[in-house]
C-alpha positions in Angstrom: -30.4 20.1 16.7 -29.4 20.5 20.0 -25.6 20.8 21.9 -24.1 19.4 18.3 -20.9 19.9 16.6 -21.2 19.9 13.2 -19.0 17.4 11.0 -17.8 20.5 8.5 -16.3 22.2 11.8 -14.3 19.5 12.4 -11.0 18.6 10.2 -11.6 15.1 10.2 -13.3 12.5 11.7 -12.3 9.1 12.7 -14.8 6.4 13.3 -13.8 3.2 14.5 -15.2 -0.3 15.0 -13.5 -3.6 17.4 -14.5 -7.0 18.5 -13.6 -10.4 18.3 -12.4 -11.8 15.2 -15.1 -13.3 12.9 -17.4 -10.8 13.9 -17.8 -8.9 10.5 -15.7 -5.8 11.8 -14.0 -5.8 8.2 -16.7 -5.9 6.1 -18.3 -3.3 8.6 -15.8 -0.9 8.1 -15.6 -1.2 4.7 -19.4 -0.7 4.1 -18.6 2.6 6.1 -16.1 3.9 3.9 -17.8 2.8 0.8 -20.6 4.7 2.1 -18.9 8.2 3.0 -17.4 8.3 -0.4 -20.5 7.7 -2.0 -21.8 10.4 -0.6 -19.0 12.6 -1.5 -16.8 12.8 1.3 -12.7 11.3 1.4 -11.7 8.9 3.6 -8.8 6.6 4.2 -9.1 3.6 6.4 -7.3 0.9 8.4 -7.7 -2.6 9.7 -6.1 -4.4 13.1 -6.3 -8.0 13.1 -4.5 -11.1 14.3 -2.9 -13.9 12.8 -6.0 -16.5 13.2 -9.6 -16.9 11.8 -10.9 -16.5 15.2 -10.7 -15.4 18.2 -8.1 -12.2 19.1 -9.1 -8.7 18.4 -9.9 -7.0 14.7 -10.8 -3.5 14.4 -11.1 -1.5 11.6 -11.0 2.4 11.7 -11.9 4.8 8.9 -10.7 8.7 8.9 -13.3 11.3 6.7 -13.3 14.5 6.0 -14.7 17.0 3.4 -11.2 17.5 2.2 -8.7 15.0 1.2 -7.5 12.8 4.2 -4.2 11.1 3.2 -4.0 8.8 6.3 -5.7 7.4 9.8 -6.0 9.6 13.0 -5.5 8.3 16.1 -8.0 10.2 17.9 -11.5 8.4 17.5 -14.7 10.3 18.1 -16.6 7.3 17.2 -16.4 4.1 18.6 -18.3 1.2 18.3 -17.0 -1.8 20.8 -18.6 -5.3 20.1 -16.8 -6.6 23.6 -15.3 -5.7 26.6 -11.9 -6.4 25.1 -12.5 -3.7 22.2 -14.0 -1.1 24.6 -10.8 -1.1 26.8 -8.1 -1.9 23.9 -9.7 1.5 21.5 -10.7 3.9 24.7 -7.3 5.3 24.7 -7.3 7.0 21.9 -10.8 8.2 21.9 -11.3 11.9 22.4 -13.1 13.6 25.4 -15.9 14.8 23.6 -16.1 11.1 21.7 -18.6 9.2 21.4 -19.6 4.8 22.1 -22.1 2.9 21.0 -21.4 -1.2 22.3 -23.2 -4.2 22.6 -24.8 -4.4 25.8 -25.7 -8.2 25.7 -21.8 -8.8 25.7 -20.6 -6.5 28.0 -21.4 -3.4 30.5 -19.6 -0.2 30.9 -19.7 1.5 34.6 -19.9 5.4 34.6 -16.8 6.1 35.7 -15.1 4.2 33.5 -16.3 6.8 30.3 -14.8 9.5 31.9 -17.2 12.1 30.9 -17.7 10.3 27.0 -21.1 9.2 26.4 -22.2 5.7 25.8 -25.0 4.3 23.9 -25.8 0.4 24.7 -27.2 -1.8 21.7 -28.8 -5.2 23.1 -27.2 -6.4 19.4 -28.7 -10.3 20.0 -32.2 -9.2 20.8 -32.2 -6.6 18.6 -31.5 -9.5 15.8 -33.7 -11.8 16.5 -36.7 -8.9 16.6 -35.6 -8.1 12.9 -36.0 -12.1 12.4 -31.9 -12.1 11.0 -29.1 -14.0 11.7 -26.9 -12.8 15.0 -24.0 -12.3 12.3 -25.5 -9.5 10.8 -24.8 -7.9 14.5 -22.1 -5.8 13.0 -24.4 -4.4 10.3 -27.5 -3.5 12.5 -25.1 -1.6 14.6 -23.6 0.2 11.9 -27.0 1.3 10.6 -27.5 2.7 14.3 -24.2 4.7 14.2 -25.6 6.3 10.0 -28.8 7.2 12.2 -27.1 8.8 14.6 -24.9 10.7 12.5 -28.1 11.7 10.6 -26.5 10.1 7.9 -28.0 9.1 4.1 -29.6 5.5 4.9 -30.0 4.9 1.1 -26.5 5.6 0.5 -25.2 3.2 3.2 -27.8 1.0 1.4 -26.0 1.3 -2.1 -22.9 0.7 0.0 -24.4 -2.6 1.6 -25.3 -3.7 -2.0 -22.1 -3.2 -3.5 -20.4 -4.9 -0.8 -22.6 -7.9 -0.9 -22.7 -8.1 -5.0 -20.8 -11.5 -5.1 -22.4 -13.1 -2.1 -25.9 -13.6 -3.8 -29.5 -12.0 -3.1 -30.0 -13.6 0.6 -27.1 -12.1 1.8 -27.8 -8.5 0.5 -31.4 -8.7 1.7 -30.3 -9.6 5.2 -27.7 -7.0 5.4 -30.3 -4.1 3.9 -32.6 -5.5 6.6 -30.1 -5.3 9.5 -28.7 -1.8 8.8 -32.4 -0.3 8.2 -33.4 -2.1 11.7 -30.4 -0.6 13.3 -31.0 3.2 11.7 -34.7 2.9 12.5 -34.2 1.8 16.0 -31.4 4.2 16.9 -33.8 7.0 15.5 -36.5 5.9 17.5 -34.5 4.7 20.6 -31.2 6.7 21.2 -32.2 10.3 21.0 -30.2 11.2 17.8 -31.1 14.8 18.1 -28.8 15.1 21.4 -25.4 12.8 19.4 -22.3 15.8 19.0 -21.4 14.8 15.5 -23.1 15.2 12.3 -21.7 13.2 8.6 -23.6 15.1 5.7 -23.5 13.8 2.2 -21.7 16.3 -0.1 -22.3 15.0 -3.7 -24.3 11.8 -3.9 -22.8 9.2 -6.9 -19.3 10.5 -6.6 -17.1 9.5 -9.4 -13.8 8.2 -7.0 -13.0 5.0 -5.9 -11.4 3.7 -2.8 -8.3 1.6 -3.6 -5.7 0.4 -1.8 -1.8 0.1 -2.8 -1.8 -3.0 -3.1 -5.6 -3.1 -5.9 -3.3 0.2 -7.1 -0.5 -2.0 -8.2 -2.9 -4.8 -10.4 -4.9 -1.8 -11.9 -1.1 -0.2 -12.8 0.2 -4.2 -13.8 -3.0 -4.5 -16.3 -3.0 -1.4 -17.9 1.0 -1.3 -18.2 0.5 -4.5 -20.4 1.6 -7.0 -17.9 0.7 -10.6 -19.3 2.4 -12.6 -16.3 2.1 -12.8 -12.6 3.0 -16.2 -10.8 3.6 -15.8 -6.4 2.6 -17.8 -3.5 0.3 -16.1 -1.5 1.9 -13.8 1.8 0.4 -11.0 3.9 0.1 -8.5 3.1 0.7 -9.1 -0.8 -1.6 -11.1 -1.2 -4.5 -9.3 -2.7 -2.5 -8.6 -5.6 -2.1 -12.6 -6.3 -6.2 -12.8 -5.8 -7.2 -9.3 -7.6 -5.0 -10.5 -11.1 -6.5 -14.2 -10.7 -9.6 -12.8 -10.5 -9.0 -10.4 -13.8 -6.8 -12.9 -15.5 -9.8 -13.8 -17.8 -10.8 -10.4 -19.4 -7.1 -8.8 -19.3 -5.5 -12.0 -20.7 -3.1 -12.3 -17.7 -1.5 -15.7 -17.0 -1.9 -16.1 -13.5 0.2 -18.9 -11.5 -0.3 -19.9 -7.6 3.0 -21.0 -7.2 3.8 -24.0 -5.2 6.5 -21.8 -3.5 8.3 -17.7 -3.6 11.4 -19.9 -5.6 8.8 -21.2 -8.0 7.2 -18.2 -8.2 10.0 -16.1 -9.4 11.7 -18.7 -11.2 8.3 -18.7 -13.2 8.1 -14.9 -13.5 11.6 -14.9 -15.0 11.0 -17.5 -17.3 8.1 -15.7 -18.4 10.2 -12.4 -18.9 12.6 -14.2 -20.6 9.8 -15.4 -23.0 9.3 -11.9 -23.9 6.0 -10.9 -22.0 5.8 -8.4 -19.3 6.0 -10.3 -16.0 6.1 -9.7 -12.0 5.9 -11.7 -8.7 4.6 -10.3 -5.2 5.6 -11.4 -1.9 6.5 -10.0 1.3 9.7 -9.7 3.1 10.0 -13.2 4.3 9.0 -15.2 1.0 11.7 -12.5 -0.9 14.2 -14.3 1.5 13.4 -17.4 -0.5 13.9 -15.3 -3.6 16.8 -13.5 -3.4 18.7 -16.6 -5.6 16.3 -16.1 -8.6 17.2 -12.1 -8.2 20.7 -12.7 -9.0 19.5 -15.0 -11.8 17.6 -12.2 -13.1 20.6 -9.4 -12.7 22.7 -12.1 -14.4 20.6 -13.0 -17.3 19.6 -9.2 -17.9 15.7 -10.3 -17.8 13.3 -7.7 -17.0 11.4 -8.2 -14.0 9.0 -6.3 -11.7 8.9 -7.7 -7.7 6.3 -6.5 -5.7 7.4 -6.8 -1.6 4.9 -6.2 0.8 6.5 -5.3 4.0 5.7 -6.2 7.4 7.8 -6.6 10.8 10.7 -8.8 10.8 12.4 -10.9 11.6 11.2 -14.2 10.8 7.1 -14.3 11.0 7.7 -11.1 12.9 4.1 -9.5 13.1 2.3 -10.9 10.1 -0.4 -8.8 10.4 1.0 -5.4 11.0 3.4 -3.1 9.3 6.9 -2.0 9.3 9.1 -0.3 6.8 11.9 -2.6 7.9 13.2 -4.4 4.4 14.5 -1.4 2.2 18.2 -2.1 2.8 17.3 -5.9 2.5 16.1 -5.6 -0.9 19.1 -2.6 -1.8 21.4 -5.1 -1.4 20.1 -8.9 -1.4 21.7 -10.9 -4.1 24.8 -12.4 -4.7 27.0 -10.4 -6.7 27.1 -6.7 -7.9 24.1 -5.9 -10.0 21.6 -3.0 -10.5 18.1 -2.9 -9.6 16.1 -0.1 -8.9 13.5 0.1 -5.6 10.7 2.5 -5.7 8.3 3.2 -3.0 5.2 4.6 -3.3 3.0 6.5 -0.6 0.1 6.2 -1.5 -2.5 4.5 -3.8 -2.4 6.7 -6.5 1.1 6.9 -6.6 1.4 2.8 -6.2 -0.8 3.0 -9.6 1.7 5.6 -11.6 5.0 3.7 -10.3 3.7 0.7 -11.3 3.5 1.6 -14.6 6.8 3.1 -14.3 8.5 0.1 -13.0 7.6 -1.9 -16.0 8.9 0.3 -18.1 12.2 0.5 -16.2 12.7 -3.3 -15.8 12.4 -3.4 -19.6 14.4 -0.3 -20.7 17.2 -1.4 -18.4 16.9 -4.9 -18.6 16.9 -5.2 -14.5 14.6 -6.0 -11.5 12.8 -3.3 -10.3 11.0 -3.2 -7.0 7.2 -1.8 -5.9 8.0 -1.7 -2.1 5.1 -1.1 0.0 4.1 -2.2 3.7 0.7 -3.6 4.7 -0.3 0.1 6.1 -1.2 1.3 2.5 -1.4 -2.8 1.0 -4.5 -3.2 2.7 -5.5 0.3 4.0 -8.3 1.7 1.7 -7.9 5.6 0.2 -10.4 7.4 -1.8 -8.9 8.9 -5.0 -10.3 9.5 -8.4 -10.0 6.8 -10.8 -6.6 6.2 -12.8 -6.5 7.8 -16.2 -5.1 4.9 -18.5 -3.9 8.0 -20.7 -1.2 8.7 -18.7 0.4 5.2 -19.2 3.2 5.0 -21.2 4.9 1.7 -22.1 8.5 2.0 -23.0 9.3 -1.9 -24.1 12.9 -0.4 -24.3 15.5 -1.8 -27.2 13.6 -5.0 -28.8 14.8 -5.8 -32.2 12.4 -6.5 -35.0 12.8 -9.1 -37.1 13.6 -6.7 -39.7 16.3 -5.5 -37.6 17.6 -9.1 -36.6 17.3 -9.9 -40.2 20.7 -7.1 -40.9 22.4 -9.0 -37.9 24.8 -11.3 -39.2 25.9 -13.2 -35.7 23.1 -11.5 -32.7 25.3 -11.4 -29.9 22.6 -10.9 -26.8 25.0 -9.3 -24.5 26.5 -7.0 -26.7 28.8 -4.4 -25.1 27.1 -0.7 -25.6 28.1 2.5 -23.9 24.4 2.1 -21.9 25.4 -0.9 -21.0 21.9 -2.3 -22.4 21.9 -5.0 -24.8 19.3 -5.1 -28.0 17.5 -8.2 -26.9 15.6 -10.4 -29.1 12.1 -12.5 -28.1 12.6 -16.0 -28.5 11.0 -17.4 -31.9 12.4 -14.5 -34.0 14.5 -15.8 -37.1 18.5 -14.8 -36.2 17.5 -14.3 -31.9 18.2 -17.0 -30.4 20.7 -16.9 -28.3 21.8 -19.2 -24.7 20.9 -17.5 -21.0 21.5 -19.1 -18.6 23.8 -18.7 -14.7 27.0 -18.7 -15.9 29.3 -15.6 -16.6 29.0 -15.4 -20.5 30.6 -14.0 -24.0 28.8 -11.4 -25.6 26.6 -14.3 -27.4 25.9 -15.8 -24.0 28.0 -18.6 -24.3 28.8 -19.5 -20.9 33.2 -18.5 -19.7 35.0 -22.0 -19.2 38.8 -21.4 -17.5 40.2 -18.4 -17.1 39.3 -15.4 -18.8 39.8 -11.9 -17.4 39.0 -9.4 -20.4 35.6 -11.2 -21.2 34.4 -11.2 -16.9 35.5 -7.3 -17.0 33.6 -6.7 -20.0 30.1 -8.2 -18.5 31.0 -7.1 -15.0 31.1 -3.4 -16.4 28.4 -3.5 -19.0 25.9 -4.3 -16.5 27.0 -1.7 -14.2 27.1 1.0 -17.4 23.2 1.2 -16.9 23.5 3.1 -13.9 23.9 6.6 -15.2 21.4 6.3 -17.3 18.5 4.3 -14.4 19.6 7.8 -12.4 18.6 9.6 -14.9 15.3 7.8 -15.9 14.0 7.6 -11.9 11.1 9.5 -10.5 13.1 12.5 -8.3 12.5 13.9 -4.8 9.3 16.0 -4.4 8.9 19.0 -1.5 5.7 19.5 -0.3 4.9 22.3 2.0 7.1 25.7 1.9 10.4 26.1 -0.3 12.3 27.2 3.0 11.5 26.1 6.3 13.4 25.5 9.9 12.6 21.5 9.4 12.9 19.4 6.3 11.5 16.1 7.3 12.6 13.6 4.3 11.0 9.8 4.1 9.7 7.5 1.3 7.0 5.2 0.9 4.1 5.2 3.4 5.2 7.9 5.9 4.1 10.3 3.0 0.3 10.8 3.9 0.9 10.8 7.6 3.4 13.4 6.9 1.5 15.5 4.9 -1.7 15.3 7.2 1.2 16.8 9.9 2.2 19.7 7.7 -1.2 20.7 7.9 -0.7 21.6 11.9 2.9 22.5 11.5 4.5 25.7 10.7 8.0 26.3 9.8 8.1 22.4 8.5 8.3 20.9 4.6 8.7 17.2 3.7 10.7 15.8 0.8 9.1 12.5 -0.3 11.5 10.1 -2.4 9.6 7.9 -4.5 13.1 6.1 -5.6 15.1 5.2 -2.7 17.6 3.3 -4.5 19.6 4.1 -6.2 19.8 7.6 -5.3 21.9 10.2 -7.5 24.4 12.2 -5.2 24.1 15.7 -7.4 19.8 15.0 -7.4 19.7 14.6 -3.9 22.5 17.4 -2.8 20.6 19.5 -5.0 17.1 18.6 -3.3 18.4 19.8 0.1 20.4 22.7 -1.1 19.7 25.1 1.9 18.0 22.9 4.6 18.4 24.0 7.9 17.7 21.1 9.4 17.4 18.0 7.9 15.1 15.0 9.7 14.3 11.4 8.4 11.0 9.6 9.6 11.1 5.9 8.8 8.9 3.0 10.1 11.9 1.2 11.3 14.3 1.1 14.0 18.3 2.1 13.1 16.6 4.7 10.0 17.3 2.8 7.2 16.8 5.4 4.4 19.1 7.7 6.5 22.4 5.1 6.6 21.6 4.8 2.3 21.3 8.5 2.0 24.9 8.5 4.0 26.2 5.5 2.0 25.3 6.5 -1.5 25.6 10.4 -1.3 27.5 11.4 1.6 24.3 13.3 3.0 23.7 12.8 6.7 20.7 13.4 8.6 20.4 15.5 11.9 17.8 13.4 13.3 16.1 10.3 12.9 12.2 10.1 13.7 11.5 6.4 14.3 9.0 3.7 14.5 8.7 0.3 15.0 6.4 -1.5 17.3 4.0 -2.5 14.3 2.0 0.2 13.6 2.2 3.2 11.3 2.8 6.5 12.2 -0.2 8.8 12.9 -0.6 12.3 12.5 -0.8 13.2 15.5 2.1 11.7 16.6 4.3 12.9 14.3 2.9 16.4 15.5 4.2 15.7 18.7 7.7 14.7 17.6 8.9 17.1 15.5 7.2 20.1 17.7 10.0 18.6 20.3 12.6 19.4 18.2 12.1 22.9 17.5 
């Protein structure tokens, strides 16, 4: 093959496809990534889209590699622009070797406008109605043109098309097999494939991973954790969760509510916990505002409860469809009241499965709400990864009493004062359990504190906040990847992790310490995490460095500099490259 640059040279490469909205750039890229991990190869991908059904741009980019990619690069070698509005909006970040293929019935590129990239047109409207399909399969004949020319597996895009297209019924497969094998036939025939620069070759055909994102992560980690509960109203970016557990309710006997509202929603999820069943709500940061009333019902009552927020930027709508890390102090300390939840933050997929699982187990053993905070970067961004083993799941229900055990109780008091500060609680039903629960500061029986009454509000006041040596104890710790010692110590939590860790790869003299549990933090765990840093950086998708000021507020511990981001994208490898090679 002639002048080409074959894909194993390369690290990773990022292939990219934009148009209007409506015009199947979604499903596209999906199909794409389905593809390359059937065929062996890791990818993690993204979408761009606006807040409406139509019009506005949606693109969808998909980074692969032979290796383990952990998030999207920003530098495309790929691009395929359905309009003149996706050509100009994803040139940018093309690189000058890269590579277009657009639709040349929409729009036309001049020479000088590629600047030295080559360009290969698709007449995507004529080219449908010669295969005899519908014009919406556009986005498919095209991407069966860009498999050809990366001398790509056609019956693994194929499988991919099939998959995709399972629930939609045998028309709708048929015309999307037809449309990609047009496309790859005609760009074989039409578009000289032997002089394109990139090659994708399959490494192991019927790979065993899956491609998940955080937020299908978190329903596989809710199902096998034994969650029987799960009542929201829907919010982007959580909800997929709400649709994934609605559409599993039947065979994993979850009861699954679309709430009329976020109060319903986790007044129903409490009232479910409260009933003895594991239960959880999801929302993002917006519908938590409408929440934040049951949380302090929940810290109040001592009901275990699992509250999934799905950041994007704030305030108000903000940017509904794009992603921020901007709500970790918001959920720290929202409530009225002193009361201890726990906020974990996973990075990625795999890890949103594990502390999923974890969080359960936590909300019951301490009788508090705990937090799965994500972002819509890793909600909806897709990651290869092999599939969860439901052995490592383990389901600590924490201190329910039998009935045998309720049955030596002479008078159950609910909120009985213990050095943990956890009370033995009883599911309602049980002979000798019942007890009251309701708002009110309460006796050790939970009869609600009328008048004045000092000893009995000290007693509650510290009893719940006894748990917290023992939640310290029971979190997920800091982990370092990259060298023990090193001049920079970048330290973050939740989705900054793969872009990070895609950096280190191009970094030297750099580690990154990933916290998994960014509140509370322990003061010794963390002063012994950075015994010996040199230099000590936090990268946050937010503006003021949130993480930083709690670091600072609960340990003392303050940063040297603050790597921040918050126009409404995620970090990218490359930029974060670029920023800490400026402070060396």
């Amino acid at each position: 093959m002639k002048n080409t640059q074959d894909f194993k040279n390369n690290k990773v490469f990022t292939w990219k496809i934009g148009g209007a909205a409506g015009g199947g750039q979604q499903v596209a890229g999906l199909i794409f990534t389905k593809a390359c991990v059937h065929g062996g190869l890791f990818t993690f991908d993204s979408s761009e889209y606006p807040s409406r059904i139509r019009g506005g741009l949606v693109a969808y980019r998909v980074s692969i590699s032979e290796k383990p990619v952990l998030a999207i690069y920003k530098d495309t070698q790929l691009l395929i622009a359905l309009n003149r509005e996706a050509f100009d909006y994803c040139l940018p970040d093309m690189t000058p070797d890269g590579v277009i293929l657009y639709d040349r019935g929409k729009f036309e590129i001049k020479p000088e406008e590629l600047k030295g990239k080559k360009a290969y047109p698709l007449p995507l409207e004529k080219l449908a109605q010669d295969a005899g399909i519908k014009p919406l399969a556009a986005n498919i004949i095209i991407t069966g043109a860009a498999a050809a020319l990366l001398d790509y597996d056609l019956e693994i895009l194929k499988e991919a098309i099939k998959d995709t297209f399972a629930a939609k019924g045998q028309e709708a497969a048929e015309m999307n097999l037809q449309a990609a094998d047009f496309g790859y036939q005609y760009a074989k025939t039409n578009l000289l494939p032997d002089e394109f620069p990139y090659n994708l070759k399959v490494l192991k055909k019927n790979n065993d991973s899956i491609i998940a994102t955080a937020n299908d992560a978190i329903c596989l980690g809710a199902v096998a954790s034994g969650c029987k509960f799960m009542a929201a109203y829907p919010m982007t970016p959580a909800s997929s969760i709400l649709h994934n557990l609605a559409a599993w309710a039947e065979k994993s006997g979850l009861v699954v509510k679309h709430a009329e509202d976020e109060i319903a929603g986790i007044q129903m999820a409490i009232g479910a916990g409260f009933a003895g069943v594991r239960a959880m709500t999801a929302t993002s940061g917006g519908g938590f505002a409408l929440m934040v009333e049951g949380l302090s019902l929940a810290g109040m009552t001592e009901v275990p409860l699992v509250i999934v927020e799905a950041q994007r930027p704030g305030p108000a709508t903000g940017l509904p469809t794009w992603t921020e890390q901007g709500d970790l102090s918001f959920v720290a300390h929202a409530g009225h009241g002193e009361f201890n939840r726990v906020v974990l933050a996973p990075g990625d997929p795999p890890e949103a499965f594990a502390l999923t699982a974890r969080a359960f187990n936590l909300a019951e053993k301490w009788q508090i709400p705990v937090f799965i905070l994500v972002d819509k970067y890793i909600a909806e961004g897709h990651q290869s990864m092999p599939e969860p083993d439901l052995k490592d799941i383990k389901i600590d229900r924490g201190e329910v009493l039998t009935d045998e055990q309720l049955a030596k109780i002479k008078d159950f008091k609910r909120y009985l004062v213990t050095k943990s500060g956890v009370s033995p609680r009883s599911i309602p039903g049980q002979p000798g359990g019942a007890y009251l629960a309701n708002s009110d500061e309460h006796d050790e029986f939970g009869y609600s504190i009328e008048g004045f009454t000092p000893e009995i509000r000290n007693a509650m006041v510290e009893k719940r906040a006894a748990k917290l040596k023992g939640i310290l104890a029971d979190l997920p710790g800091p982990e370092l990847f990259g060298p023990k010692t090193a001049e920079i110590t970048l330290i973050g939590w939740g989705s900054v992790k793969g872009p990070v860790l895609e950096a280190l790869k191009a970094l030297d003299g750099v580690n990154y310490l990933h916290v998994p549990a960014p509140w509370p933090l322990s003061k010794e765990i963390m002063e012994k995490s950075l015994k010996g840093v040199k230099k000590l950086v936090c990268i946050e998708n937010n503006q003021v460095g949130q993480f930083a000021n709690i670091l600072s507020e609960l340990c003392g511990i303050a940063v040297d500099e603050r790597l921040t981001k918050y126009n409404g994208a995620q970090f990218f490898p490359e930029e974060v490259v670029e920023l800490v090679n400026k402070l060396k």
